[in-house]
Every structure is written in structure tokens, then in C-alpha cells.
BALUM-895940 format. One record per residue (C-alpha): residue in three letters; x, y, z; residue number from 1. Coordinates in pm, whole numbers, plus 50000, padded with zeros to 5 digits. Layout:
REM BALUM-895940
<atom aa="Ala" u="X" v="Y" w="Z" i="NUM"/>
...
This chain:
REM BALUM-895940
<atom aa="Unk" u="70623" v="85852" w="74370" i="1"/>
<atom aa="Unk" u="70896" v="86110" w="74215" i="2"/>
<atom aa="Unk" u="71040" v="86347" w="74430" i="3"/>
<atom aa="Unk" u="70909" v="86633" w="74278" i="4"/>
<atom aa="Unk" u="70504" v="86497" w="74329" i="5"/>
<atom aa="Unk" u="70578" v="86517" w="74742" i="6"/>
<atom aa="Unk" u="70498" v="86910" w="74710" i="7"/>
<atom aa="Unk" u="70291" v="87138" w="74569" i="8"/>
<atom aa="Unk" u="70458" v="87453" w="74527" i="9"/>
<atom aa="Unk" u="70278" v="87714" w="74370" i="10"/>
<atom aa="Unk" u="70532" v="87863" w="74095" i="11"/>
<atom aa="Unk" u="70785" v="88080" w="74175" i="12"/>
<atom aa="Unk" u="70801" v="87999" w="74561" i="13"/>
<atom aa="Unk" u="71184" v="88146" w="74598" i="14"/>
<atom aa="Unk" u="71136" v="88192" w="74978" i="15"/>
<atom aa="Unk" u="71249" v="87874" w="75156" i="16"/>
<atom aa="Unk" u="71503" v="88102" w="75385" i="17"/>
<atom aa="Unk" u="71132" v="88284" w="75521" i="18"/>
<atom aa="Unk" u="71023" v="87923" w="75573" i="19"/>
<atom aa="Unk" u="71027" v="87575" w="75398" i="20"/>
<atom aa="Unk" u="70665" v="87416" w="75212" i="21"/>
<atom aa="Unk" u="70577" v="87071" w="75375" i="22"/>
<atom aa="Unk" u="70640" v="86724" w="75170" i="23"/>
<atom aa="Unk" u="70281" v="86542" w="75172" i="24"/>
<atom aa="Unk" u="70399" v="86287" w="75462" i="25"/>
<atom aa="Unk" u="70416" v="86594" w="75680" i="26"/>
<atom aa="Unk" u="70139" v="86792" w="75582" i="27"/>
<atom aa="Unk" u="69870" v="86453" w="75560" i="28"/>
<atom aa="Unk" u="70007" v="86382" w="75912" i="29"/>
<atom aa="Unk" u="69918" v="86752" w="76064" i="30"/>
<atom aa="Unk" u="69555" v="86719" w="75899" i="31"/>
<atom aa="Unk" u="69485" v="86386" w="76083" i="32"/>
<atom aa="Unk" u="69642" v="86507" w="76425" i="33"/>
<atom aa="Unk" u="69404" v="86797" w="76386" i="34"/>
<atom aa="Unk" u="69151" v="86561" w="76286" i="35"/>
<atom aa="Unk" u="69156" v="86443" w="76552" i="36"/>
<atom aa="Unk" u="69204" v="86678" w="76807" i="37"/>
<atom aa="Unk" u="68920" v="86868" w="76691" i="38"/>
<atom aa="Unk" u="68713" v="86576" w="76782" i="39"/>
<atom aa="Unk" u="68892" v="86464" w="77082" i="40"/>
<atom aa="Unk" u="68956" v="86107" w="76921" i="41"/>
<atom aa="Unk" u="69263" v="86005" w="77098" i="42"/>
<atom aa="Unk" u="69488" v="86149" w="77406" i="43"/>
<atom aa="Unk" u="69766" v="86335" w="77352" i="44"/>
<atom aa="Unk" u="70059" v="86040" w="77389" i="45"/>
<atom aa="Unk" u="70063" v="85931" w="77025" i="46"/>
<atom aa="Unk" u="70131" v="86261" w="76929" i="47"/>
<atom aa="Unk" u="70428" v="86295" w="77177" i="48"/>
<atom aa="Unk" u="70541" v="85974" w="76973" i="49"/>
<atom aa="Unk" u="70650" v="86169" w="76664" i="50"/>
<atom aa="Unk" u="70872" v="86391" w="76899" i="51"/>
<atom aa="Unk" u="71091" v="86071" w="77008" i="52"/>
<atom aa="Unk" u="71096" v="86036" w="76596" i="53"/>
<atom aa="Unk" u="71199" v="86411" w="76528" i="54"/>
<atom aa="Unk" u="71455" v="86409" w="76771" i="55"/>
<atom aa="Unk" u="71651" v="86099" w="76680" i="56"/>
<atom aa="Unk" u="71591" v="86194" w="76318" i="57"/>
<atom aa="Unk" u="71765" v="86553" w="76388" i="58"/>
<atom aa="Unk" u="72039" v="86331" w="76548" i="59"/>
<atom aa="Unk" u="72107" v="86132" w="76245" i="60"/>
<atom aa="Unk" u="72112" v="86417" w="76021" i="61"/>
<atom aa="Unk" u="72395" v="86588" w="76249" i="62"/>
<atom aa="Unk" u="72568" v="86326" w="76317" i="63"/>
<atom aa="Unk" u="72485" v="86334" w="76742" i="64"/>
<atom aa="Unk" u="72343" v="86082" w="77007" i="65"/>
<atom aa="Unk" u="72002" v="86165" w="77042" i="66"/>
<atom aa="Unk" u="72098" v="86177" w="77369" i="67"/>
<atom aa="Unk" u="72287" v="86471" w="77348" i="68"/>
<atom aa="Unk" u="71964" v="86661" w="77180" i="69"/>
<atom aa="Unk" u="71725" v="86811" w="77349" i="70"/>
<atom aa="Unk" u="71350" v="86996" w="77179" i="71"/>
<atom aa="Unk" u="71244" v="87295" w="77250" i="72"/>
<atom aa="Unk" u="71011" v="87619" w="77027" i="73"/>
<atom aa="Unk" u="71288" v="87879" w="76975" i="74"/>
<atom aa="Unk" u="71648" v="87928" w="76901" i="75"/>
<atom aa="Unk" u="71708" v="88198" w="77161" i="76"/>
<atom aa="Unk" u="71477" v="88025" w="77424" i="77"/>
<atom aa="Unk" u="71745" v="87714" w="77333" i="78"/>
<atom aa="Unk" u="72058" v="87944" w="77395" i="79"/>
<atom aa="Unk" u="71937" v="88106" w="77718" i="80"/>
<atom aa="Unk" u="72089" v="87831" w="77923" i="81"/>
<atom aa="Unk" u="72402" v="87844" w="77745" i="82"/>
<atom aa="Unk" u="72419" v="88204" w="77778" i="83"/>
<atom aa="Unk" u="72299" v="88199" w="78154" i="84"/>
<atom aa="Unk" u="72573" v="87991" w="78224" i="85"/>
<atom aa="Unk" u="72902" v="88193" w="78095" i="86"/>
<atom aa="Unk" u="73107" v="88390" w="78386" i="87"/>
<atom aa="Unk" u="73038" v="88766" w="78465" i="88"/>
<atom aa="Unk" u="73294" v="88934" w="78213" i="89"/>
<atom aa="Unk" u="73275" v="88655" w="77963" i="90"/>
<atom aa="Unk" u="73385" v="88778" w="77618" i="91"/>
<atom aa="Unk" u="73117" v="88654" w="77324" i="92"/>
<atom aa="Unk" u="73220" v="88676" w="76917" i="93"/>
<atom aa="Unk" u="72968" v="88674" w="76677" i="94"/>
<atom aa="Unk" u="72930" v="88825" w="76298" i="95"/>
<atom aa="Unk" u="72837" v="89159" w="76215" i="96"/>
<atom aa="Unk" u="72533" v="89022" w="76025" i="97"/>
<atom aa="Unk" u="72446" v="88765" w="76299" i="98"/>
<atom aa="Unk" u="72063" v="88683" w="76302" i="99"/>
<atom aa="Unk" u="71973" v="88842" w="76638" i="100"/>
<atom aa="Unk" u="71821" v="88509" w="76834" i="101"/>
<atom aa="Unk" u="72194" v="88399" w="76835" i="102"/>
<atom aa="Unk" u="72322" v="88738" w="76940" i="103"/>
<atom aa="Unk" u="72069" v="88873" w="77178" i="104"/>
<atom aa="Unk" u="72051" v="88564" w="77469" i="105"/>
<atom aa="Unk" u="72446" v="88685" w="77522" i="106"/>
<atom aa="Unk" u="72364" v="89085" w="77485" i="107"/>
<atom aa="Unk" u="72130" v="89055" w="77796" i="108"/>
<atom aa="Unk" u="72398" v="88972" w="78020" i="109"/>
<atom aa="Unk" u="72561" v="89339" w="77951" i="110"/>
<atom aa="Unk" u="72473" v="89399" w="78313" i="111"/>
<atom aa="Unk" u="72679" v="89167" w="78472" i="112"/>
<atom aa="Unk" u="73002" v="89235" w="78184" i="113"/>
<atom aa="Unk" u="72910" v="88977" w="77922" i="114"/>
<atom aa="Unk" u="73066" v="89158" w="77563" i="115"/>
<atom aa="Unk" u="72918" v="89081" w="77248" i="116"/>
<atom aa="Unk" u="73205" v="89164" w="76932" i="117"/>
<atom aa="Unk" u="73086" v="89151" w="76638" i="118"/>
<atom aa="Unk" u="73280" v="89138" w="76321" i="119"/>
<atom aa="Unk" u="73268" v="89119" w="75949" i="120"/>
<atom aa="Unk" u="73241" v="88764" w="75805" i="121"/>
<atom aa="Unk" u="73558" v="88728" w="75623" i="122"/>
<atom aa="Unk" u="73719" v="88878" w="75925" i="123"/>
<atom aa="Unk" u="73550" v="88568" w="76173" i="124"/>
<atom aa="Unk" u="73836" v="88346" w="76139" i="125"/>
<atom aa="Unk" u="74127" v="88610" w="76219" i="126"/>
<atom aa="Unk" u="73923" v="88733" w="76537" i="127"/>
<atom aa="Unk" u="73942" v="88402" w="76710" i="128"/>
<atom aa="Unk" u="74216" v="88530" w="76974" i="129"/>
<atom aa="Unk" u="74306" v="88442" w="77335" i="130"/>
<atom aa="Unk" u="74037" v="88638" w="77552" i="131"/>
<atom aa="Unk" u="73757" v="88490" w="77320" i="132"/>
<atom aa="Unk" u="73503" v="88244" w="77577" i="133"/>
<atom aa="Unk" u="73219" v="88207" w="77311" i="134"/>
<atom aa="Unk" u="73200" v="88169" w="76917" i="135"/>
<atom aa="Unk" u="72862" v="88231" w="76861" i="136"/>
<atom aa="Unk" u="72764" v="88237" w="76465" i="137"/>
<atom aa="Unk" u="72528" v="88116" w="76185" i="138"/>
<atom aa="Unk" u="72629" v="87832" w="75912" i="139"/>
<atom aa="Unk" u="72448" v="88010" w="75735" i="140"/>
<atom aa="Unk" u="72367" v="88319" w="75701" i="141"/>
<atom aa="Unk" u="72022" v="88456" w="75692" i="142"/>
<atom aa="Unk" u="72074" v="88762" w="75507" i="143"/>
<atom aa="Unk" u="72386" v="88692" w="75261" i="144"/>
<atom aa="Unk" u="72358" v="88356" w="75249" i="145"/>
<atom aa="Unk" u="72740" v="88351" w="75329" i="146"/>
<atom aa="Unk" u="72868" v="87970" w="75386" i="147"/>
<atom aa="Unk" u="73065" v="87952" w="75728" i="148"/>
<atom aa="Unk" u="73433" v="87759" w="75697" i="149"/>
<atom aa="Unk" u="73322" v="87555" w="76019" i="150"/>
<atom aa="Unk" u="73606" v="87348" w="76004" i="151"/>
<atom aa="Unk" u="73883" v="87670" w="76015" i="152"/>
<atom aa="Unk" u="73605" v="87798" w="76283" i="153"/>
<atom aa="Unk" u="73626" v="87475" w="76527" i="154"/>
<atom aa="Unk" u="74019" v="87462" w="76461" i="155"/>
<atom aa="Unk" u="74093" v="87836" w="76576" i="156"/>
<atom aa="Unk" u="73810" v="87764" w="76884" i="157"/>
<atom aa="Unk" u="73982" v="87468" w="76969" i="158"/>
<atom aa="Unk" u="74289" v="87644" w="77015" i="159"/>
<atom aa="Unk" u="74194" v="87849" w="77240" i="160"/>
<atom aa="Unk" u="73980" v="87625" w="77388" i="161"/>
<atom aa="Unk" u="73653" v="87856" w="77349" i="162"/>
<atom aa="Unk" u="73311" v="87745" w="77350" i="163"/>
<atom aa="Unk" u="73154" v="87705" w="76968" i="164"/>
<atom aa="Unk" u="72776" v="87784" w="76895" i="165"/>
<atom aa="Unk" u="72636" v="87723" w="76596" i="166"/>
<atom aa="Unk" u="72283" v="87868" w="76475" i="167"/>
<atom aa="Unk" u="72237" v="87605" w="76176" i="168"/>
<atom aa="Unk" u="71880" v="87681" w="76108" i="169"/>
<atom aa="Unk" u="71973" v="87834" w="75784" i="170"/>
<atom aa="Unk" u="72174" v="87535" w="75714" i="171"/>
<atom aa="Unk" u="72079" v="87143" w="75804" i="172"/>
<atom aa="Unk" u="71853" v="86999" w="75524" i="173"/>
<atom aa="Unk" u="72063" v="87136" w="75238" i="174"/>
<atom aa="Unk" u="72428" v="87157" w="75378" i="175"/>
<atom aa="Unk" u="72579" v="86867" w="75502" i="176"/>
<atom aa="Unk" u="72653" v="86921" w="75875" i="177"/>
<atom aa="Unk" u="72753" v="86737" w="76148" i="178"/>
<atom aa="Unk" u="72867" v="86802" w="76540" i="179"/>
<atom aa="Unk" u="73192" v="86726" w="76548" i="180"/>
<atom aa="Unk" u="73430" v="87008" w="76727" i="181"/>
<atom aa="Unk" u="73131" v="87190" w="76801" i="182"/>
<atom aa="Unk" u="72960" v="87233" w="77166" i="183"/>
<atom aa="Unk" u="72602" v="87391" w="77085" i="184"/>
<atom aa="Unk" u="72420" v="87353" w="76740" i="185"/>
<atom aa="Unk" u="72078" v="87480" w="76754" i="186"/>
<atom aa="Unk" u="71836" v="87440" w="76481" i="187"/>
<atom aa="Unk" u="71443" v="87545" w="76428" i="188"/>
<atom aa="Unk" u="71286" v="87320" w="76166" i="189"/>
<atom aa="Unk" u="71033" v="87583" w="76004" i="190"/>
<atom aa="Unk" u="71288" v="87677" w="75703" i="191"/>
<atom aa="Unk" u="71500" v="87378" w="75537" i="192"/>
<atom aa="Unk" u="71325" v="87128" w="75746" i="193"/>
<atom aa="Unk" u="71005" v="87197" w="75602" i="194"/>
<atom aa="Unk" u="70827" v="87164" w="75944" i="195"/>
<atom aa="Unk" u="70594" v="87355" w="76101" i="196"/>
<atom aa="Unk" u="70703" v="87646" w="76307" i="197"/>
<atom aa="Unk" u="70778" v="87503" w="76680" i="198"/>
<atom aa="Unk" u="70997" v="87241" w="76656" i="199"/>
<atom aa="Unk" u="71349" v="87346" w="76762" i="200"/>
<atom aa="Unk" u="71622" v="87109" w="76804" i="201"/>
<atom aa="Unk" u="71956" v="87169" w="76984" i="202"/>
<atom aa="Unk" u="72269" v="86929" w="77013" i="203"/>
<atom aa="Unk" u="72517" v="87012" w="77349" i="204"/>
<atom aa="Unk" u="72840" v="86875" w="77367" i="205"/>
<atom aa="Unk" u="72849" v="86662" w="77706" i="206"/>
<atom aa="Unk" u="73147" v="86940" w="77858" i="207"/>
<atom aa="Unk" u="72859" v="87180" w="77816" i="208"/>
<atom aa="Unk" u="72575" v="87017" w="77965" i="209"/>
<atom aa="Unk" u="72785" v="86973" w="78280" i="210"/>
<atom aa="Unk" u="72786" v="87370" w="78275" i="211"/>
<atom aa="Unk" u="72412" v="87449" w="78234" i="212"/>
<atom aa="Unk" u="72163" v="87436" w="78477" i="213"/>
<atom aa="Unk" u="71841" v="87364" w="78280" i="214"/>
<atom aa="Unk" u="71659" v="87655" w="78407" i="215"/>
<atom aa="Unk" u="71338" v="87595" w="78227" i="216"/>
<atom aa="Unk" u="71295" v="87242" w="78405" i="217"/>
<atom aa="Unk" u="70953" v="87138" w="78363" i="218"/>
<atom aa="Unk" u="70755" v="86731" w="78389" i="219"/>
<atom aa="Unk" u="70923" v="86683" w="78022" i="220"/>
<atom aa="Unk" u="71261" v="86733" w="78140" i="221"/>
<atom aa="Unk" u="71223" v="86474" w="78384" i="222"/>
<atom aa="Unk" u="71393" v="86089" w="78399" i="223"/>
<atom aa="Unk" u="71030" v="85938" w="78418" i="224"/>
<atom aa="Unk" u="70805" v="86208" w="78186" i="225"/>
<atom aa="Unk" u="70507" v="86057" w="78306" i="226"/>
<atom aa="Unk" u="70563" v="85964" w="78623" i="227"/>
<atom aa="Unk" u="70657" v="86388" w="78709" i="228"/>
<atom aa="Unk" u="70324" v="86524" w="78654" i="229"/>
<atom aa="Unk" u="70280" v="86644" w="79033" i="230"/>
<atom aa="Unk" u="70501" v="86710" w="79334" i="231"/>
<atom aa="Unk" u="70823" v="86846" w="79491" i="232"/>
<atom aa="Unk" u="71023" v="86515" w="79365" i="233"/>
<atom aa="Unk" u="71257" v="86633" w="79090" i="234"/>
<atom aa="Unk" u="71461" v="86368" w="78873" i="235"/>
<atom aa="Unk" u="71572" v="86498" w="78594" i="236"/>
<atom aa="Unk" u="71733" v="86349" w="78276" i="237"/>
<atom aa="Unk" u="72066" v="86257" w="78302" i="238"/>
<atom aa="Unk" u="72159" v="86362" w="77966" i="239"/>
<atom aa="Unk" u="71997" v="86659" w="77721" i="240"/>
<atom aa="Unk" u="71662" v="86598" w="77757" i="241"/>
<atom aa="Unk" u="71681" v="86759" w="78084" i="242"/>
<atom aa="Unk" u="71702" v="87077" w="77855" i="243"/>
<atom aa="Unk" u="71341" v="86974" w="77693" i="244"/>
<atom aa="Unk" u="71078" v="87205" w="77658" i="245"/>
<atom aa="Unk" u="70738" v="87072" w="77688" i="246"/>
<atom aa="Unk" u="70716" v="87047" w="77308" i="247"/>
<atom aa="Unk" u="70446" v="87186" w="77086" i="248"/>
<atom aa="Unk" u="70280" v="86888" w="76948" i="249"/>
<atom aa="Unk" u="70132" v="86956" w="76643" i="250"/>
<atom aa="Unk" u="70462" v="87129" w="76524" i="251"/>
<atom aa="Unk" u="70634" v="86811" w="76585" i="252"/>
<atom aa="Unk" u="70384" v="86590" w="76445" i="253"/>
<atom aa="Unk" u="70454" v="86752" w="76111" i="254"/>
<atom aa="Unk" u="70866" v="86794" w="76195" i="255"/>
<atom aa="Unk" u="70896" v="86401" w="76226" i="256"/>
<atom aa="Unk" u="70814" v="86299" w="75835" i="257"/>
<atom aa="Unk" u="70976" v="86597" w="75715" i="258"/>
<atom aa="Unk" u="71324" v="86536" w="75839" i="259"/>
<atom aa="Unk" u="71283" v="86182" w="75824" i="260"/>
<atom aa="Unk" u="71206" v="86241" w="75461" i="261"/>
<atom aa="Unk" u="71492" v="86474" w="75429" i="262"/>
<atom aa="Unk" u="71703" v="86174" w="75510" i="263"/>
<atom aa="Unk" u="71551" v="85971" w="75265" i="264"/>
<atom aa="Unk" u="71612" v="86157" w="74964" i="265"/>
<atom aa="Unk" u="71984" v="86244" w="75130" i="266"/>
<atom aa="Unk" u="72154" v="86589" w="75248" i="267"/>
<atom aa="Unk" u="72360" v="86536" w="74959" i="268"/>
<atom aa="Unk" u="72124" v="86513" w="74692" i="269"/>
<atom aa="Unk" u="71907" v="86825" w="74801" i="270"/>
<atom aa="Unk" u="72285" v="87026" w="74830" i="271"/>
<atom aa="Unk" u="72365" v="86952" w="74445" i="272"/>
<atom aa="Unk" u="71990" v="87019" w="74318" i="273"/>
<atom aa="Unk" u="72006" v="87419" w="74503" i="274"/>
<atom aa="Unk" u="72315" v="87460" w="74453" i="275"/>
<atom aa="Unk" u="72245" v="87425" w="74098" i="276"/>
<atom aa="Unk" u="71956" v="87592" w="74056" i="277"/>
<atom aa="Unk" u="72109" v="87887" w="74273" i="278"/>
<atom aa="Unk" u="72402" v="87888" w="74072" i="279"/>
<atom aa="Unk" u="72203" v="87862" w="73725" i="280"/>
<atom aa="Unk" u="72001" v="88182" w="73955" i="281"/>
<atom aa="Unk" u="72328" v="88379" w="74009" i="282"/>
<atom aa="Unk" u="72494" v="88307" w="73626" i="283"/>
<atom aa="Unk" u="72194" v="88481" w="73509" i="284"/>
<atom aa="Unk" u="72249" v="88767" w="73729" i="285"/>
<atom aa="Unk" u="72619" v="88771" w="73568" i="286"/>
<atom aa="Unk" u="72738" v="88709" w="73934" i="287"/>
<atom aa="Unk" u="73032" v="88393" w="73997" i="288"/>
<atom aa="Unk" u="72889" v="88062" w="74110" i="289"/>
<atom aa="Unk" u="72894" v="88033" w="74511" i="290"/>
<atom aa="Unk" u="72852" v="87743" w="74789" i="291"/>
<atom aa="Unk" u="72512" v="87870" w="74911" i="292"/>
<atom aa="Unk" u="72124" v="87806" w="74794" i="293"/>
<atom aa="Unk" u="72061" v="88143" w="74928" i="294"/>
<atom aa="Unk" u="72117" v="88457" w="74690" i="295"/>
<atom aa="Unk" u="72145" v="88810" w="74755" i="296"/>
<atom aa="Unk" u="72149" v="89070" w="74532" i="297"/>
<atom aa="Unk" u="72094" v="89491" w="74557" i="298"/>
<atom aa="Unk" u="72032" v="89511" w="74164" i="299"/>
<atom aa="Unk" u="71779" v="89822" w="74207" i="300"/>
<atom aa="Unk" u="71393" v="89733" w="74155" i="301"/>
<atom aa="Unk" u="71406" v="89327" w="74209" i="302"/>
<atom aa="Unk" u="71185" v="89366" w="74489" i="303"/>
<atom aa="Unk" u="70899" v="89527" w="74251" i="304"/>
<atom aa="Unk" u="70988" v="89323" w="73915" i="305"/>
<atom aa="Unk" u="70946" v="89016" w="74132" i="306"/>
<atom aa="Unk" u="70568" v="89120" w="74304" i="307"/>
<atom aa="Unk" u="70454" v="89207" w="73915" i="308"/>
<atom aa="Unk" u="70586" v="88853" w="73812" i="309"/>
<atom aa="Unk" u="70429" v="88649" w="74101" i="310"/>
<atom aa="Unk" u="70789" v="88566" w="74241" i="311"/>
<atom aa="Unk" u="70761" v="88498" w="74617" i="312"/>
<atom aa="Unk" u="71113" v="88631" w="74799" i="313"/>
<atom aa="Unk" u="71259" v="88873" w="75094" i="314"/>
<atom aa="Unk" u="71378" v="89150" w="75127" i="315"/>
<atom aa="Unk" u="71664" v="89137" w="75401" i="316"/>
<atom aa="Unk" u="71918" v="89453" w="75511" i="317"/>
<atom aa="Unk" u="71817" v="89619" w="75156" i="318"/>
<atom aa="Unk" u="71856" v="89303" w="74935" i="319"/>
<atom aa="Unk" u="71658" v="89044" w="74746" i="320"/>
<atom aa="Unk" u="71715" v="88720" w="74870" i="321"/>
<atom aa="Unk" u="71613" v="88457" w="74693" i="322"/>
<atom aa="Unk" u="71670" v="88075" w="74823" i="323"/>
<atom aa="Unk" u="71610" v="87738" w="74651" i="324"/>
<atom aa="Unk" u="71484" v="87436" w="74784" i="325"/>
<atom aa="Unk" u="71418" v="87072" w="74679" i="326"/>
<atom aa="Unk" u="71100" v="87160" w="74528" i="327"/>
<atom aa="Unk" u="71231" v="87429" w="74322" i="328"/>
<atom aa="Unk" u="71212" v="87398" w="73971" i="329"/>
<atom aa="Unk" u="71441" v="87537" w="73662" i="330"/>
<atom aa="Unk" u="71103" v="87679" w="73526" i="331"/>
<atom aa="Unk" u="71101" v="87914" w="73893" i="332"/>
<atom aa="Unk" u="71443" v="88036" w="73824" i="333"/>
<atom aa="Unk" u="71390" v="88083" w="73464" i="334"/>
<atom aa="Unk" u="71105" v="88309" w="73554" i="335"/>
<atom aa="Unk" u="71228" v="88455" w="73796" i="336"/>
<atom aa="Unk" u="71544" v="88606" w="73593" i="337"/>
<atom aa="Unk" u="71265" v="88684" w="73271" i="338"/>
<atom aa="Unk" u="71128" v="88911" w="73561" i="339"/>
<atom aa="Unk" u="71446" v="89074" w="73647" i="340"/>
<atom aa="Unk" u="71590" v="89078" w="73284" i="341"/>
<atom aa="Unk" u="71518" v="89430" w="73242" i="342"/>
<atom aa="Unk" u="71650" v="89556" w="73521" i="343"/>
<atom aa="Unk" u="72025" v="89335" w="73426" i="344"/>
């Protein structure tokens, strides 16, 4: 089967950034899960299977142990230990433009003198100084689509030996990714994953684990998962699974064939089809070719040129963004810049 036959995009689906369409592995695997459940066919455990899947799938895609990753529903329910953990007076820097479930889990620690800075993106680099504890910022952005220089980010952390957080949810399954040099990556699957919206997956460094107390400890945070259902007797996991939420299972039924599809057709290959069509997106704007399959633009009357045409995108801090995915298609772009041509 061809790539392009795993989806079925109606045309002019520009929207991946809002959230990602499933491949046909994932979606036929949802229907007979729900098939099933509806019915009460089969316990719950074979479900819970494609969670083991997911997570070591998420692990190869990012380089980690699946050890070292723990599942969870949210990105900021995923950062609250992190957060929880840093001293009173700790010093947090994020970007201006930050998406807030990477910028609110520090914020609510004002009371006890935990500082949130935020500064301009092309200013991130520069404002990695002594006094610094946390670098907490996106990949990717959400509303620019701005590429992070992670590798000038982890070198100026390192130095001054400050904790780096990563929100790649906007990033892994089109930009290759991996762990190295950094000590949280969190990611929800419902965007570039193509997953259903649930399944979160987070990567901590082993120097951070040591430093969190998993707070939301419940029977699937435990050594023995089924042997914790009842009782005072608490053995957690040794490594980041004691950070597990109970996960949702029907979100992670559909997350396991999606990223284990996404590794299939490689990181790499999905990175040069958007970044083509994006660019091929942007040329016809009359804008320079970038390193992002997000684009945003403020040309005046997108937003309403796009609704008469069909085109499915977001509006985000005044802009149209539009992103591009695997399953986009030269003849989306193409329309989509027919709709916009008068406004050019």
C-alpha cells in the first residue's frame, strides 16, 4: 500500500499543528477496541498491551530507554512533578511565545518565589546566564512555528549546569529529535503523532528522576502493576514508570500504530516531504524558505479567503497558521495559495 492510501484527508486539511488525522492502522485499531468494549468482549489487559508498544515506540523515536519514559494525558500534568520539585526562589526561562502548559506548572509556584522570564526567541540563547535553574521551552513553536537551535540551547544549559525542558509536542514525528543533553522532553501525541488525544509521553534524564517525588503515584506506577490493586504496600518503579499515569486506553490503543508507523516510513522522510510542501507554501507567499512545516503569516483576510475556499487552518496570536503533514498533498497547497492569491 502507498503511503499516501494510509489516510483519508479530506482536501485542504492544513491543520496538523490543531491536531494530526490517524493512518488506517490506528484508526481500524480504535474501531475494534470500541468494538469491543461496547460489547464487553474482552477485559481491559490487551488494551494496556498497546501502551507497553507506545511507550517503547516514543523511546525509539527520541532516542531514550524506555525506561526512562513514563505515560501520562497532559503536558502540564507531566511537568507538575518537575516543577514541584525546584527550590523556593528557583529562577525558570522560557520564551515570550511559550505555549502556556510549559509555562504555567512553574508560574504556580509564584508563592513560594519560583520566577518565570520570559524572552523573545532569538534572544533565548543570549539569556542563558548564571542564576538560570530551569530552561523551559518548545522545539517548536506552536504559534510561529519557530525551529529551536537545541543544540546551542543544551550547550549554554550545560554550562551553567541548568535543568533543560523541552515541550516537543510541536516537534517529534516531523523533526528529527533525540534526548541527548536534555533532562525533561515531554510530548502529547494528538498533533504530529497522529494519535488520539490522551496519550502523553515524557522522557527524564536519570539526575532528574532522583529529584522528583512522583506525586501522582497510583497502582500503575507500581513495580508489580497488577499485583498493587489494594493496600497500604507501596513499591514503586524503580525507574520512570513510577511517574505513570493510569493511562487512557483507548487513546493509546490508537497512539501505538501511529508512532510505530511514523517509524516505519522514517522521521526523515516525513521532515523533507513538509518541509517541502511548506516551503513550496511560503515561496508562494513571496516569503524565504524556513526549517519549519508550520507557517505563519498576518497577510490581512487569510483567515476568511481560506473558510470561502474550504481550507482547514488556525488562527494563533492574530496569524494564519498553516502546517503540513505527511498526508498533505501539493494539490492542498496549490489551493490553498489560489485562495489567498488575491489578497498577495
Amino acid at each position: 500500500m502507498e503511503i499516501s492510501e494510509l489516510w483519508d484527508p479530506a482536501p485542504g486539511w492544513l491543520n496538523t499543528a490543531s491536531y494530526g488525522l490517524p493512518p488506517r492502522p490506528a484508526w481500524e485499531a480504535l474501531q475494534a477496541a470500541l468494538a469491543d468494549w461496547r460489547v464487553g468482549a474482552t477485559s481491559w489487559e490487551p488494551w494496556d498491551e498497546s501502551t507497553v508498544r507506545a511507550r517503547e515506540s516514543f523511546a525509539r523515536l527520541v532516542g531514550a530507554d524506555a525506561v526512562d519514559v513514563f505515560v501520562g494525558s497532559t503536558v502540564s500534568a507531566a511537568l507538575a512533578p518537575v516543577a514541584t520539585a525546584l527550590p523556593d526562589g528557583a529562577r525558570v526561562l522560557t520564551d515570550d511565545v511559550e505555549f502556556t502548559s510549559n509555562v504555567f506548572p512553574w508560574q504556580v509556584h509564584a508563592d513560594r518565589g519560583v520566577e518565570v522570564v520570559a524572552v523573545p526567541s532569538d534572544e533565548l540563547v543570549a539569556a542563558i546566564t548564571p542564576g538560570v535553574d530551569v530552561v523551559a521551552v518548545s522545539a517548536v513553536q506552536s504559534s510561529t512555528g519557530a525551529v529551536l537551535d537545541l543544540p546551542a540551547v543544551v550547550a549554554a544549559s550545560k554550562q551553567i549546569d541548568a535543568l533543560l525542558v523541552i515541550d516537543a509536542t510541536q516537534a517529534v514525528g516531523w523533526y528529527p529529535i533525540s534526548v541527548d543533553g536534555v533532562d525533561a522532553l515531554i510530548v502529547h501525541s494528538y498533533k504530529w503523532l497522529m494519535s488520539p488525544r490522551g496519550a502523553t509521553f515524557g522522557y527524564l534524564s536519570p539526575r532528574l528522576q532522583e529529584r522528583c517525588r512522583p506525586s501522582a503515584a497510583g497502582w500503575y506506577a507500581a513495580r508489580d502493576v497488577h499485583g498493587s490493586y489494594y493496600g497500604p504496600v507501596m513499591e514503586l518503579d524503580p525507574g520512570a514508570r513510577r511517574f505513570d499515569q493510569s493511562p487512557a486506553w483507548f487513546s493509546f490503543v490508537g497512539a501505538a500504530p501511529a508512532l510505530e508507523l511514523v517509524e516505519e516510513i522514517g522521521v526523515e522522510t516525513i521532515n523533507r516531504h513538509n518541509l517541502a510542501l511548506a516551503n513550496e507554501f511560503r515561496d508562494g507567499l513571496g516569503l524565504p524558505p524556513s526549517n519549519s512545516a508550520i507557517v505563519s503569516t498576518s497577510l490581512p483576510g487569510a483567515q476568511e479567503a481560506f473558510a470561502a475556499a474550504g481550507m482547514r487552518a488556525a488562527v494563533r496570536d492574530g496569524k494564519l497558521r498553516a502546517s503540513f503533514h505527511i498526508y498533505t498533498t501539493r494539490s492542498d497547497v496549490q489551493q490553498a495559495l489560489s485562495a489567498l492569491k488575491p489578497l498577495i
